[in-house]
mmCIF file as Biopython writes it, N, C-alpha, C and O atoms, coordinates in Angstrom:
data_model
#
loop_
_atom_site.group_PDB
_atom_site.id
_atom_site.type_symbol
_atom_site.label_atom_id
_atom_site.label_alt_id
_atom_site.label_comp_id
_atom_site.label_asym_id
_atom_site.label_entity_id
_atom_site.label_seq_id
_atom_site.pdbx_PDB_ins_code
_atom_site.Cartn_x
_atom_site.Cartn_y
_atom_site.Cartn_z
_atom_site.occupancy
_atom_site.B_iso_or_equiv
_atom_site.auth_seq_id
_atom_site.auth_asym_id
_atom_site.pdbx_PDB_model_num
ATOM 1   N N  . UNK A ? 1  ? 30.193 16.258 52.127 1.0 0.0 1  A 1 
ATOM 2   C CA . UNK A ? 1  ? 29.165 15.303 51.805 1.0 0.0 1  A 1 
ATOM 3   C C  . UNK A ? 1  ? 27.817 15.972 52.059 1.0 0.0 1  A 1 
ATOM 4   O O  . UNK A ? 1  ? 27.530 16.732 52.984 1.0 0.0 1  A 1 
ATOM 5   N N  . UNK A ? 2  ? 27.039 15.537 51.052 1.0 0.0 2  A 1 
ATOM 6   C CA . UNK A ? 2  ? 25.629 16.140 51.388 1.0 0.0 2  A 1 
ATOM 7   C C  . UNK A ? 2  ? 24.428 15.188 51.441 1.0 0.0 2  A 1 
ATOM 8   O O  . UNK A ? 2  ? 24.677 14.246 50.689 1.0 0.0 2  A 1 
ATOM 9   N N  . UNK A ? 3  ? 23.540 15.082 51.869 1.0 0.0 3  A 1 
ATOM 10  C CA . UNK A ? 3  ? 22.499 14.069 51.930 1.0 0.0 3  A 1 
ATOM 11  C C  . UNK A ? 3  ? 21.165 14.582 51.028 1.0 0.0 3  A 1 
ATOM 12  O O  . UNK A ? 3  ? 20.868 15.757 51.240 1.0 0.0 3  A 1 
ATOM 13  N N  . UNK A ? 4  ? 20.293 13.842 50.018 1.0 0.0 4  A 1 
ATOM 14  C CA . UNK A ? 4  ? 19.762 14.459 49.417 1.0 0.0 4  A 1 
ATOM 15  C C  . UNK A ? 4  ? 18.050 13.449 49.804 1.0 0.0 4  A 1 
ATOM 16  O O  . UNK A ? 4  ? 17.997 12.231 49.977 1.0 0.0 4  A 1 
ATOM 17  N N  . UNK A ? 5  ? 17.108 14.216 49.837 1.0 0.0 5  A 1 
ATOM 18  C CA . UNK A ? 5  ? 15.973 13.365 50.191 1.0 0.0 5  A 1 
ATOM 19  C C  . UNK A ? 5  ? 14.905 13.743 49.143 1.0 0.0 5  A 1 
ATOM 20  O O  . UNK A ? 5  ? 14.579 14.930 49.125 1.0 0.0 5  A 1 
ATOM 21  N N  . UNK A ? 6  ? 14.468 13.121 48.496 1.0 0.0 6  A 1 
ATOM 22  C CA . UNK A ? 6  ? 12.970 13.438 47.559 1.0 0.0 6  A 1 
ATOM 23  C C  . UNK A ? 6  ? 11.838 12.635 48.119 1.0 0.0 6  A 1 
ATOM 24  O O  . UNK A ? 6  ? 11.762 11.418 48.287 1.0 0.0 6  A 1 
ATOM 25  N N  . UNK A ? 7  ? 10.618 13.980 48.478 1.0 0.0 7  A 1 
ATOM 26  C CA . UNK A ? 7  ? 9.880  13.965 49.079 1.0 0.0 7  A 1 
ATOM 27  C C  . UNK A ? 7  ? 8.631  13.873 48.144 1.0 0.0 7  A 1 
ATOM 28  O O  . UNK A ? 7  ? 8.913  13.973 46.950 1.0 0.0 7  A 1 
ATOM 29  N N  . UNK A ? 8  ? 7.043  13.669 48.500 1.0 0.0 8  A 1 
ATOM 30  C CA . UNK A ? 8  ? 6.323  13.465 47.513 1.0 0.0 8  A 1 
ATOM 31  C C  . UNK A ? 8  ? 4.969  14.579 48.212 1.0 0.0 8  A 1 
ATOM 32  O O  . UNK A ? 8  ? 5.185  14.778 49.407 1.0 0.0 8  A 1 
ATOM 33  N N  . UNK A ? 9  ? 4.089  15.070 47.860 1.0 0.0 9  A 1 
ATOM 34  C CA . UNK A ? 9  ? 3.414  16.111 48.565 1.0 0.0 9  A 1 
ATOM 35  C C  . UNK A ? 9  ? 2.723  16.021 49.862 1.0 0.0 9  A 1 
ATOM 36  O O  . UNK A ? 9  ? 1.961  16.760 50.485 1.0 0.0 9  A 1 
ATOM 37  N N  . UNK A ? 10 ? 3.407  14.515 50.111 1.0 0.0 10 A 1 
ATOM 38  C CA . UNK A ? 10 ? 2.148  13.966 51.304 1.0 0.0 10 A 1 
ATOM 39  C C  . UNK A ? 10 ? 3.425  13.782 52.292 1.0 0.0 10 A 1 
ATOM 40  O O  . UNK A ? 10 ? 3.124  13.680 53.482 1.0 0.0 10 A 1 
ATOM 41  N N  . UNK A ? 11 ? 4.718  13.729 51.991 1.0 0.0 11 A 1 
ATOM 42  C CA . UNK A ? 11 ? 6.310  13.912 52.865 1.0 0.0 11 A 1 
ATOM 43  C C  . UNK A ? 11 ? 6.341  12.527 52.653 1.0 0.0 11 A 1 
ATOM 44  O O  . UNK A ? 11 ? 6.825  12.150 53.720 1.0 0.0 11 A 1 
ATOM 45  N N  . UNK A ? 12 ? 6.125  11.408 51.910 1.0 0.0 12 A 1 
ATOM 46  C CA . UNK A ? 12 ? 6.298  10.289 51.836 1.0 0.0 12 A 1 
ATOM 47  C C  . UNK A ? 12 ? 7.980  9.784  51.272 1.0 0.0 12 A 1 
ATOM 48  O O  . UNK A ? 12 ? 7.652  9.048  50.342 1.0 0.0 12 A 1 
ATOM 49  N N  . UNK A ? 13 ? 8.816  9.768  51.285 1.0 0.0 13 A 1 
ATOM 50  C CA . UNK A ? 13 ? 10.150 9.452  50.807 1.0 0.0 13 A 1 
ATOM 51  C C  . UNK A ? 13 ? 10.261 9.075  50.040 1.0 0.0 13 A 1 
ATOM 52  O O  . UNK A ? 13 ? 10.165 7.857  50.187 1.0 0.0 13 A 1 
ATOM 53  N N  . UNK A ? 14 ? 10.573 9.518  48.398 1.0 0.0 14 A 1 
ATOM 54  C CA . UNK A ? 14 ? 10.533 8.571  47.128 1.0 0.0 14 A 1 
ATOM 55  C C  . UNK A ? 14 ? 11.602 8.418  46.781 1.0 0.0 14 A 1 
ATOM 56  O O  . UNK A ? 14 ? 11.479 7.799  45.724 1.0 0.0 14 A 1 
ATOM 57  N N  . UNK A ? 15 ? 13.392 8.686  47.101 1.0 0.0 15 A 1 
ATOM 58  C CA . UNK A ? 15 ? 14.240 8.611  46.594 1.0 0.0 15 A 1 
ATOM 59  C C  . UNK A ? 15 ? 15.508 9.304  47.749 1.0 0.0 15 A 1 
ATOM 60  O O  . UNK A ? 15 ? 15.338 10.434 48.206 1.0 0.0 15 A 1 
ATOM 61  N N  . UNK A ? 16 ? 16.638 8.544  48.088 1.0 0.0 16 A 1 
ATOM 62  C CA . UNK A ? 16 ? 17.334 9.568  49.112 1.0 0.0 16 A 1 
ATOM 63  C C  . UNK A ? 16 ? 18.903 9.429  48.532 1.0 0.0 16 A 1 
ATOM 64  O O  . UNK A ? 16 ? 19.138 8.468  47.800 1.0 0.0 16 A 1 
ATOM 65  N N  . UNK A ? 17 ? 19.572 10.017 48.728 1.0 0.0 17 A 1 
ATOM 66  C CA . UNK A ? 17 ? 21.048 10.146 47.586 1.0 0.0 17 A 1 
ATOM 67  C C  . UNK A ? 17 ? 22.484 10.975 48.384 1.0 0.0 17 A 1 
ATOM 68  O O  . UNK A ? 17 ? 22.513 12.203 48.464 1.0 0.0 17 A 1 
ATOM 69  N N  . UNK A ? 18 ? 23.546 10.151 48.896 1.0 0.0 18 A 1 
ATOM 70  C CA . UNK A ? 18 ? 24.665 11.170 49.437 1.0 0.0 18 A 1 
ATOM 71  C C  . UNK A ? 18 ? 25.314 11.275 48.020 1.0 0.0 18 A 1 
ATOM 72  O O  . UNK A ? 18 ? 25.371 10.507 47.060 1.0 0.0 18 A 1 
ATOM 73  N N  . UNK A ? 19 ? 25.818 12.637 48.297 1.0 0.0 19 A 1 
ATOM 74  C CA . UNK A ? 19 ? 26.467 13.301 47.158 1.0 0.0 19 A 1 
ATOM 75  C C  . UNK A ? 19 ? 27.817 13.447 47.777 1.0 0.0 19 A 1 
ATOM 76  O O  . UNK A ? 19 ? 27.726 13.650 48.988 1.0 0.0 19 A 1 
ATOM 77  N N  . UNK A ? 20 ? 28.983 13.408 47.347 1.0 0.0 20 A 1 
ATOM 78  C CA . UNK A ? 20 ? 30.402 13.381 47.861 1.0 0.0 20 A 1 
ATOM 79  C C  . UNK A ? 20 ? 30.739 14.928 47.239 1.0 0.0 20 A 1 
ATOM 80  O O  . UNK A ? 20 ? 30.614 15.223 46.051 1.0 0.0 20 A 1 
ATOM 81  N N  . UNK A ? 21 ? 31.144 15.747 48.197 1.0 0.0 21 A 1 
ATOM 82  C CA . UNK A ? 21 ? 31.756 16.929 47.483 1.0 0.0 21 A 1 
ATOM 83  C C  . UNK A ? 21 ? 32.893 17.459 48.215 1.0 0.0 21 A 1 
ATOM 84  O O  . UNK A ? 21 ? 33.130 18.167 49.194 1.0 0.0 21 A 1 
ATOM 85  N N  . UNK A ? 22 ? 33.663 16.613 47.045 1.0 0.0 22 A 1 
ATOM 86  C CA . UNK A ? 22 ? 35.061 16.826 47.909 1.0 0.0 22 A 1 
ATOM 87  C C  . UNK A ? 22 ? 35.933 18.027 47.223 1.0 0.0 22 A 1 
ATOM 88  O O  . UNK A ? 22 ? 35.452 18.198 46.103 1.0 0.0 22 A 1 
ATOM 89  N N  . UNK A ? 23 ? 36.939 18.859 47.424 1.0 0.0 23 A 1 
ATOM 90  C CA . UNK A ? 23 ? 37.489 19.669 46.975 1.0 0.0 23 A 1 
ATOM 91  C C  . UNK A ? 23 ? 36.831 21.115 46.997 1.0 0.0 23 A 1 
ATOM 92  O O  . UNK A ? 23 ? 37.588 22.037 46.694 1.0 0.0 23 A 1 
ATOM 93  N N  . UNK A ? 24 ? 35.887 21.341 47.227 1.0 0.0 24 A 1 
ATOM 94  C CA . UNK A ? 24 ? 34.609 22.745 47.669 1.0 0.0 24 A 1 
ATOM 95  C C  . UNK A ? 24 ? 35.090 23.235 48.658 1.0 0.0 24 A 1 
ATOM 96  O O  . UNK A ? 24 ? 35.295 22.720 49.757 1.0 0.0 24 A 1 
ATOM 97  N N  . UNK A ? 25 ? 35.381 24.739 48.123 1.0 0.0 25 A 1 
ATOM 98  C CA . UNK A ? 25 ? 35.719 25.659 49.808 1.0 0.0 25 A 1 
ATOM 99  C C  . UNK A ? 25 ? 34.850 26.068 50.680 1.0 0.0 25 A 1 
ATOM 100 O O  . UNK A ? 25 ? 35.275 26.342 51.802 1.0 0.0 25 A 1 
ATOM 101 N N  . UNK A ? 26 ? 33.669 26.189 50.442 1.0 0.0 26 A 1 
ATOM 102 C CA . UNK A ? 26 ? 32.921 27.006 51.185 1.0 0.0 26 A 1 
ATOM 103 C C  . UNK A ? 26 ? 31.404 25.891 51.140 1.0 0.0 26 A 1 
ATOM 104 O O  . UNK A ? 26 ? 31.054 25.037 50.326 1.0 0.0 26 A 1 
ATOM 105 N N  . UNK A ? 27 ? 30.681 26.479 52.624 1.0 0.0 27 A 1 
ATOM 106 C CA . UNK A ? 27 ? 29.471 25.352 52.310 1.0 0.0 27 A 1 
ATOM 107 C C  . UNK A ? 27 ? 28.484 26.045 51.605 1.0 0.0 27 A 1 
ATOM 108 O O  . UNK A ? 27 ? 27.488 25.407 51.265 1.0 0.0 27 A 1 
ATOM 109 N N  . UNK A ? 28 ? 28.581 27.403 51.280 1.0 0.0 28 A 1 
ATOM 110 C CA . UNK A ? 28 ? 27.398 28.233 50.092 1.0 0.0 28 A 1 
ATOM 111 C C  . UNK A ? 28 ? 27.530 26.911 48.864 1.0 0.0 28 A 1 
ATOM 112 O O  . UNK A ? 28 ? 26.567 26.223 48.522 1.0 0.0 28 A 1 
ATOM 113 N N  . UNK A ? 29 ? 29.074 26.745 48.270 1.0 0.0 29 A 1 
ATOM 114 C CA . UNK A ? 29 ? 29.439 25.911 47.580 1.0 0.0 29 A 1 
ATOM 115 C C  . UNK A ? 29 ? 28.825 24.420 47.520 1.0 0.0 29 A 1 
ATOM 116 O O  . UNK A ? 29 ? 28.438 23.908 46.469 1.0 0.0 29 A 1 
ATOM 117 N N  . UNK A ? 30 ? 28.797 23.982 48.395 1.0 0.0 30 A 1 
ATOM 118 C CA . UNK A ? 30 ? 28.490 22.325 48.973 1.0 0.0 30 A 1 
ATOM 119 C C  . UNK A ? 30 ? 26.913 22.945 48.824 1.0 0.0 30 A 1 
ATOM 120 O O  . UNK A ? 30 ? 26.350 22.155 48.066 1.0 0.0 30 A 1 
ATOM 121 N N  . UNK A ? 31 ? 26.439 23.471 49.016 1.0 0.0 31 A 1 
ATOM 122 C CA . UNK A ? 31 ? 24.845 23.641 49.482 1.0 0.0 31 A 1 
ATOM 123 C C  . UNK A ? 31 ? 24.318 24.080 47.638 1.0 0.0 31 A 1 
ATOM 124 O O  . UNK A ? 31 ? 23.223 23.708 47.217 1.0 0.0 31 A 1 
ATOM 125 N N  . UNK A ? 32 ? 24.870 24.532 47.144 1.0 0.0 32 A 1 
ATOM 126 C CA . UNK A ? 32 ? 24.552 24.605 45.412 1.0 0.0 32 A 1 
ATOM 127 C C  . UNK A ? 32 ? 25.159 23.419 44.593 1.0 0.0 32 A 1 
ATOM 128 O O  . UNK A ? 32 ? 24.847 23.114 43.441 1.0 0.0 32 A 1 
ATOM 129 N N  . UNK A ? 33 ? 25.986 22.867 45.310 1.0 0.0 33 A 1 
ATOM 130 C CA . UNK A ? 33 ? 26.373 21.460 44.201 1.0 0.0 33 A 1 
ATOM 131 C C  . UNK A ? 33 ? 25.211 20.390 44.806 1.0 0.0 33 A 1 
ATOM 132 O O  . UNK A ? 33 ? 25.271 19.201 44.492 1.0 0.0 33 A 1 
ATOM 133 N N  . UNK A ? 34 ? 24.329 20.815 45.546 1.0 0.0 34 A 1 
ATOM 134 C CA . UNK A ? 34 ? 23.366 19.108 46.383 1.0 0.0 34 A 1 
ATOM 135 C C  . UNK A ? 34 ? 22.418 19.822 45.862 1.0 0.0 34 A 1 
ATOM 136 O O  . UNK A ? 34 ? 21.466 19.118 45.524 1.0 0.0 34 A 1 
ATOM 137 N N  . UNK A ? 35 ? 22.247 21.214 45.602 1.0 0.0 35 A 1 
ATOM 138 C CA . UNK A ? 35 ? 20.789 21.686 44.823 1.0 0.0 35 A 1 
ATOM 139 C C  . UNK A ? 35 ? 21.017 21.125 43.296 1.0 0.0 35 A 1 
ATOM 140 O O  . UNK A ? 35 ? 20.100 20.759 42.560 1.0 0.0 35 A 1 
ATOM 141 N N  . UNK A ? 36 ? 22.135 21.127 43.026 1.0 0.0 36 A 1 
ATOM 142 C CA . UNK A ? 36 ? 22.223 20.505 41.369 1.0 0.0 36 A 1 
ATOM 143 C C  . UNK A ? 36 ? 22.117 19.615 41.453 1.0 0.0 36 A 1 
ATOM 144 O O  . UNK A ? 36 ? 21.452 19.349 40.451 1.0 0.0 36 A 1 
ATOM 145 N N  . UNK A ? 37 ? 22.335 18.379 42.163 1.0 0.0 37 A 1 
ATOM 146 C CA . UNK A ? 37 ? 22.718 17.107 42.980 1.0 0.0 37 A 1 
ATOM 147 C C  . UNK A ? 37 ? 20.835 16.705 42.507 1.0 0.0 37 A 1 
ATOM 148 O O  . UNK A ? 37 ? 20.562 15.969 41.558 1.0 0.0 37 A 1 
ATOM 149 N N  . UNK A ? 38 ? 19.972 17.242 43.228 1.0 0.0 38 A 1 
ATOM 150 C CA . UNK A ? 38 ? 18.811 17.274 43.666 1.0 0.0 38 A 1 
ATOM 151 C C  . UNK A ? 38 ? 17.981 16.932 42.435 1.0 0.0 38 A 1 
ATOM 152 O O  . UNK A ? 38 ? 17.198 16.003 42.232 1.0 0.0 38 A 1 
ATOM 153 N N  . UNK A ? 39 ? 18.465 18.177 41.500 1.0 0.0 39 A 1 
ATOM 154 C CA . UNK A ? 39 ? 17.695 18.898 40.530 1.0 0.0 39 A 1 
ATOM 155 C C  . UNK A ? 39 ? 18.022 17.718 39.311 1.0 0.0 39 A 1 
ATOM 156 O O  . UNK A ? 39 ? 17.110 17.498 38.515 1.0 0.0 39 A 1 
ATOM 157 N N  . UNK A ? 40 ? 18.991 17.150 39.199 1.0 0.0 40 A 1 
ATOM 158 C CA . UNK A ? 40 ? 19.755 16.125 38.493 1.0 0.0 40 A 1 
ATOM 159 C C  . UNK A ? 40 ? 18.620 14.970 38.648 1.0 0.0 40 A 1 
ATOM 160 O O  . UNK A ? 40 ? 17.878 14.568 37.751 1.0 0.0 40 A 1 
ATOM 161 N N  . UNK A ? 41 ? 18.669 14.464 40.215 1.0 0.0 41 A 1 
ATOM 162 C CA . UNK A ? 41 ? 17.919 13.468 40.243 1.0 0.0 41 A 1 
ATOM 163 C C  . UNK A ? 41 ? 16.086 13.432 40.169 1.0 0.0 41 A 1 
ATOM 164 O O  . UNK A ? 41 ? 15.325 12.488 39.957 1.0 0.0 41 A 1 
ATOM 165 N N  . UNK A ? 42 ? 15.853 14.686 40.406 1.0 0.0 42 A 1 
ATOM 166 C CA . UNK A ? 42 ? 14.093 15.049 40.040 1.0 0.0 42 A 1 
ATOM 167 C C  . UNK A ? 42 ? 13.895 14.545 38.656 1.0 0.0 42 A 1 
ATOM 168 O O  . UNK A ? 42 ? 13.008 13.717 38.450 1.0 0.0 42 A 1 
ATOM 169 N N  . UNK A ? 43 ? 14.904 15.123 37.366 1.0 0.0 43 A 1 
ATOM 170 C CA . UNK A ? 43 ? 14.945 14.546 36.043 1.0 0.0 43 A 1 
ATOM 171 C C  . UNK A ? 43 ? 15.188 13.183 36.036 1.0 0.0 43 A 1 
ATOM 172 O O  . UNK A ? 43 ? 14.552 12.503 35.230 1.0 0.0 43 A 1 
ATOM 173 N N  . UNK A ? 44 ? 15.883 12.717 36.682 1.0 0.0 44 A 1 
ATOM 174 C CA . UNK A ? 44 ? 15.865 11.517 36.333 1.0 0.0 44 A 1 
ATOM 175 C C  . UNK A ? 44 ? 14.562 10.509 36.473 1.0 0.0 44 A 1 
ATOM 176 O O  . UNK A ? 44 ? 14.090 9.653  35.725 1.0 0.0 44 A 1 
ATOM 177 N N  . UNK A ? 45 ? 14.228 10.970 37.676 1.0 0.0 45 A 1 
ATOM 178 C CA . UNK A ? 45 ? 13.108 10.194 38.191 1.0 0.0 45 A 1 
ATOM 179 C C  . UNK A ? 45 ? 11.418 10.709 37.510 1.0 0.0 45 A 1 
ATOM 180 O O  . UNK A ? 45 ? 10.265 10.405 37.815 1.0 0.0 45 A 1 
ATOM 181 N N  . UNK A ? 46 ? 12.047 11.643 36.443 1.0 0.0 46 A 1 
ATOM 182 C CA . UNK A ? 46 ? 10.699 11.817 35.454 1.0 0.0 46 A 1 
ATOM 183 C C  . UNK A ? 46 ? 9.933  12.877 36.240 1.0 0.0 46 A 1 
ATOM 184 O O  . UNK A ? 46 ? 8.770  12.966 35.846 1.0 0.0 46 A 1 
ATOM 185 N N  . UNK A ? 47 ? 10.304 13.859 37.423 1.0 0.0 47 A 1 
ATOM 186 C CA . UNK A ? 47 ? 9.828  14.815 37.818 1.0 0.0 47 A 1 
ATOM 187 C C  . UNK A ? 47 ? 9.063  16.161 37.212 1.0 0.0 47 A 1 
ATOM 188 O O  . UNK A ? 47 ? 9.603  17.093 36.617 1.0 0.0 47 A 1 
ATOM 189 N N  . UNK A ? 48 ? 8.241  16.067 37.398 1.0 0.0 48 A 1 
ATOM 190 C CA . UNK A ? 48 ? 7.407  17.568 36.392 1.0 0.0 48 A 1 
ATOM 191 C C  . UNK A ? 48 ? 8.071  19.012 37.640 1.0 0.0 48 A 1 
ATOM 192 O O  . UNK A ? 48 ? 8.900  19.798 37.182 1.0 0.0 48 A 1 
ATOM 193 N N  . UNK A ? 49 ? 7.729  19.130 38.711 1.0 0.0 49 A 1 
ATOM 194 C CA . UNK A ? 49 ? 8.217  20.271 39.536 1.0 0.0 49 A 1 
ATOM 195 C C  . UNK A ? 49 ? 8.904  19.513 40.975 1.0 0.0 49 A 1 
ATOM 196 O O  . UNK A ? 49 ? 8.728  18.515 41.673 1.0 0.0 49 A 1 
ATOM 197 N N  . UNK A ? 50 ? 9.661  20.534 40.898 1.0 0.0 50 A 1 
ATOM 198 C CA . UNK A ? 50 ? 10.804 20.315 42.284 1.0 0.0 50 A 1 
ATOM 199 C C  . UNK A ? 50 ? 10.965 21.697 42.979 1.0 0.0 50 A 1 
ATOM 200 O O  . UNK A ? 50 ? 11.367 22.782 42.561 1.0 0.0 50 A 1 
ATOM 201 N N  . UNK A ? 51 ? 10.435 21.205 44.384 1.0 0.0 51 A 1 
ATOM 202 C CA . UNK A ? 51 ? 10.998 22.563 45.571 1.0 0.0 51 A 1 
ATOM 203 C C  . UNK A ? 51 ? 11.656 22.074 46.296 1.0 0.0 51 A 1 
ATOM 204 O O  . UNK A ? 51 ? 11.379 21.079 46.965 1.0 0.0 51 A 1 
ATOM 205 N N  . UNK A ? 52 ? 12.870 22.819 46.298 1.0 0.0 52 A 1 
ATOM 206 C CA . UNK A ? 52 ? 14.849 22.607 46.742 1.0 0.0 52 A 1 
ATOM 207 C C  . UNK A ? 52 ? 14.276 22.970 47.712 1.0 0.0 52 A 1 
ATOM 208 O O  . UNK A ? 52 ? 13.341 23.769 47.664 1.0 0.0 52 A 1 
ATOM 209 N N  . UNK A ? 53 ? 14.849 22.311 49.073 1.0 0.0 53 A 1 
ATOM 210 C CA . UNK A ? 53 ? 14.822 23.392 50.165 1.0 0.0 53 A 1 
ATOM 211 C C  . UNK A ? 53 ? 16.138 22.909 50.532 1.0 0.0 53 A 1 
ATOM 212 O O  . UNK A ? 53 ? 16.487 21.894 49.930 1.0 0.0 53 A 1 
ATOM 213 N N  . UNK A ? 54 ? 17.154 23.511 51.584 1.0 0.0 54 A 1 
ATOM 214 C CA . UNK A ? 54 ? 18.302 23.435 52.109 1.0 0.0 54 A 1 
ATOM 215 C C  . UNK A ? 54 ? 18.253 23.553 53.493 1.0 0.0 54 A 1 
ATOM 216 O O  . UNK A ? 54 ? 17.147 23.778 53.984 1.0 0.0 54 A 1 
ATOM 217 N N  . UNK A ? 55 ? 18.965 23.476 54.034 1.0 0.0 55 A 1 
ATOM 218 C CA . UNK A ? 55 ? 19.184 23.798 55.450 1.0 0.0 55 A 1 
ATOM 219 C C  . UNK A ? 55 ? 20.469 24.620 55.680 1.0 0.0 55 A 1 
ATOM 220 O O  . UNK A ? 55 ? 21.020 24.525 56.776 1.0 0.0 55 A 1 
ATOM 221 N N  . UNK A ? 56 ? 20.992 25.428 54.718 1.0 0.0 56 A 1 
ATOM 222 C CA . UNK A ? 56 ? 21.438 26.298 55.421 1.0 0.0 56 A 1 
ATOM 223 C C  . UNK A ? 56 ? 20.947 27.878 55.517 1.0 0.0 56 A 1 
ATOM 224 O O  . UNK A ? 56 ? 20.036 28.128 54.728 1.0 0.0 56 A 1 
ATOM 225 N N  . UNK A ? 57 ? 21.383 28.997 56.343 1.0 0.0 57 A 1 
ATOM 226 C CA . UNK A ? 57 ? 21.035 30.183 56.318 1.0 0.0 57 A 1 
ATOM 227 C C  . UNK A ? 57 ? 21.535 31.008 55.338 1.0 0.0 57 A 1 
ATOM 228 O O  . UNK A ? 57 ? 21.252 32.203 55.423 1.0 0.0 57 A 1 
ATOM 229 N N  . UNK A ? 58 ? 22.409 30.520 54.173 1.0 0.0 58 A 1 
ATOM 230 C CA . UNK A ? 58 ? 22.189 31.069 53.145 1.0 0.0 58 A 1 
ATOM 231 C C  . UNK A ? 58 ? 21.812 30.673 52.001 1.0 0.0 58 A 1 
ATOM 232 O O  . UNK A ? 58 ? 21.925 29.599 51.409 1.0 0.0 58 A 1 
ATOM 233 N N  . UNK A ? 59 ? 21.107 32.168 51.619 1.0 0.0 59 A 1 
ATOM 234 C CA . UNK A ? 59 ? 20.251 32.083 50.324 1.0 0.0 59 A 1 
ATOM 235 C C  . UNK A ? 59 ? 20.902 31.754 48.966 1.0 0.0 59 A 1 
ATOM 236 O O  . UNK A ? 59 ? 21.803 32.462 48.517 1.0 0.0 59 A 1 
ATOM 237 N N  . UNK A ? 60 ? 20.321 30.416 48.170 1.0 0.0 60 A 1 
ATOM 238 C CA . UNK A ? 60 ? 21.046 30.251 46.618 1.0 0.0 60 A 1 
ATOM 239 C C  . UNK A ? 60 ? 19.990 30.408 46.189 1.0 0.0 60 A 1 
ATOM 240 O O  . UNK A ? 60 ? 19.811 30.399 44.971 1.0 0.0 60 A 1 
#
């Protein structure tokens, strides 16, 4: 499971989303399906630019 938060430039909370990712071996895995997860919902919500950030120590 991943938790997804959209933020606005001032850190104000405009949108927050768990993503279920079940069947994923690895959390590199889980941590690129919540960046698509993310990137999915920026479009939806009519987003012009989106900066992913993650919390884990590896780089996607």
């Amino acid at each position: 499971m991943a938790g997804l938060i959209v933020r606005d430039e001032d850190g104000e909370i405009l949108a927050s989303k768990t993503a279920i990712c079940s069947d994923i071996a690895t959390l590199f895995t889980v941590e690129a399906h919540a960046g698509l997860q993310v990137a999915r919902l920026g479009i939806l919500m009519g987003l012009n630019k989106l900066e992913i950030m993650g919390d884990s120590k590896t780089v996607i």
